[in-house]
C-alpha positions as CSV (number, residue, x, y, z in Angstrom):
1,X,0.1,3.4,17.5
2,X,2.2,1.7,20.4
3,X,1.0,-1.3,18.6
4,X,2.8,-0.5,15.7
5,X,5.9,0.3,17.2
6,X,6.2,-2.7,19.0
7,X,5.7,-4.7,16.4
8,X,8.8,-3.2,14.1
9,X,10.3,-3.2,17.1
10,X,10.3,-7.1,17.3
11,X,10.8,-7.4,13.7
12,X,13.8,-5.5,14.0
13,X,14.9,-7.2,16.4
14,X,15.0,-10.4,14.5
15,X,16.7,-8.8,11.7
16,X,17.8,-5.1,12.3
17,X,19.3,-4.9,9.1
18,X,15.2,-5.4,7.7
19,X,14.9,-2.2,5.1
20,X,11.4,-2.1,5.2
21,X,11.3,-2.7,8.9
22,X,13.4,0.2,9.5
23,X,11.2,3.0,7.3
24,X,7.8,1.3,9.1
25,X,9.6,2.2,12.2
26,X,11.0,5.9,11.9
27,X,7.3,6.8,9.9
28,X,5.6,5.3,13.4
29,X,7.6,7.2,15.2
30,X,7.4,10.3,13.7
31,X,3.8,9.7,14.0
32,X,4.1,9.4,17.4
33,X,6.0,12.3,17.5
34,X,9.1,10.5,18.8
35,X,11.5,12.7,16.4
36,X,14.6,11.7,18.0
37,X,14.2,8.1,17.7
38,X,12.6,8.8,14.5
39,X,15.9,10.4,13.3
40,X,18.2,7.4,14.5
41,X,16.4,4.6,12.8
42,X,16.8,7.2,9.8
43,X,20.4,7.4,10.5
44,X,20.5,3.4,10.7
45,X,19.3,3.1,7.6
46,X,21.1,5.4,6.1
47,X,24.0,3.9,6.9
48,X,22.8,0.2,6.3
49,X,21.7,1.3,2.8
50,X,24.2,3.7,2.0
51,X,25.0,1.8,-1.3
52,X,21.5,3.1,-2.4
53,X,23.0,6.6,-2.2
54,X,24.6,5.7,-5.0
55,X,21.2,4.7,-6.9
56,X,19.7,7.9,-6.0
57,X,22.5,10.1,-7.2
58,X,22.3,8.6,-10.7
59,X,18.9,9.1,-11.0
60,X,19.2,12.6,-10.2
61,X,21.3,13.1,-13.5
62,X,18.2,11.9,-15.2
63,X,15.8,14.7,-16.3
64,X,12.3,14.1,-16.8
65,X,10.4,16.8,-18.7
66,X,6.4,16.7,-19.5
67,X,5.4,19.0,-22.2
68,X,1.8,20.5,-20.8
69,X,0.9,21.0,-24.2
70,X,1.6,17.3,-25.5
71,X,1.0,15.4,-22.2
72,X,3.7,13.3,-23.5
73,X,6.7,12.0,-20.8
74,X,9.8,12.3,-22.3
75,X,12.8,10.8,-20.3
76,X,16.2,12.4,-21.6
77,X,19.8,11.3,-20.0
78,X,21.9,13.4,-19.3
């Protein structure tokens, strides 16, 4: 598991801004069970990708319903 973590390590550190990079990390260590470094590469992210806050909060005012009975996916804006 080190091995992991050292490698996003290095690739972070030749681009920290790296999104993928940075969710490898935190999910390695949380694996580790590093939570507190876990939660500042979070953080780091977070505030690196804030502008995808944005993405997420309009998605939320999309409502997706699934009829059991029909087995149909119906996508309805809101």
């Amino acid at each position: 598991m080190e091995d992991r973590i050292d490698y996003f390590e290095r690739m972070l550190a030749d681009n920290p801004d790296n999104p993928t990079g940075l969710l490898a990390l935190a999910n390695e260590y949380g694996k580790a069970g590093r939570h507190e470094d876990e939660a500042v590469v979070l953080e780091r992210y977070v505030v690196t990708y804030e502008r995808e806050r944005t993405v997420r909060q309009h998605t939320s005012q999309i409502r997706f319903t699934a009829p059991l009975t029909e087995g149909a996916l119906e996508v309805e804006s809101v």
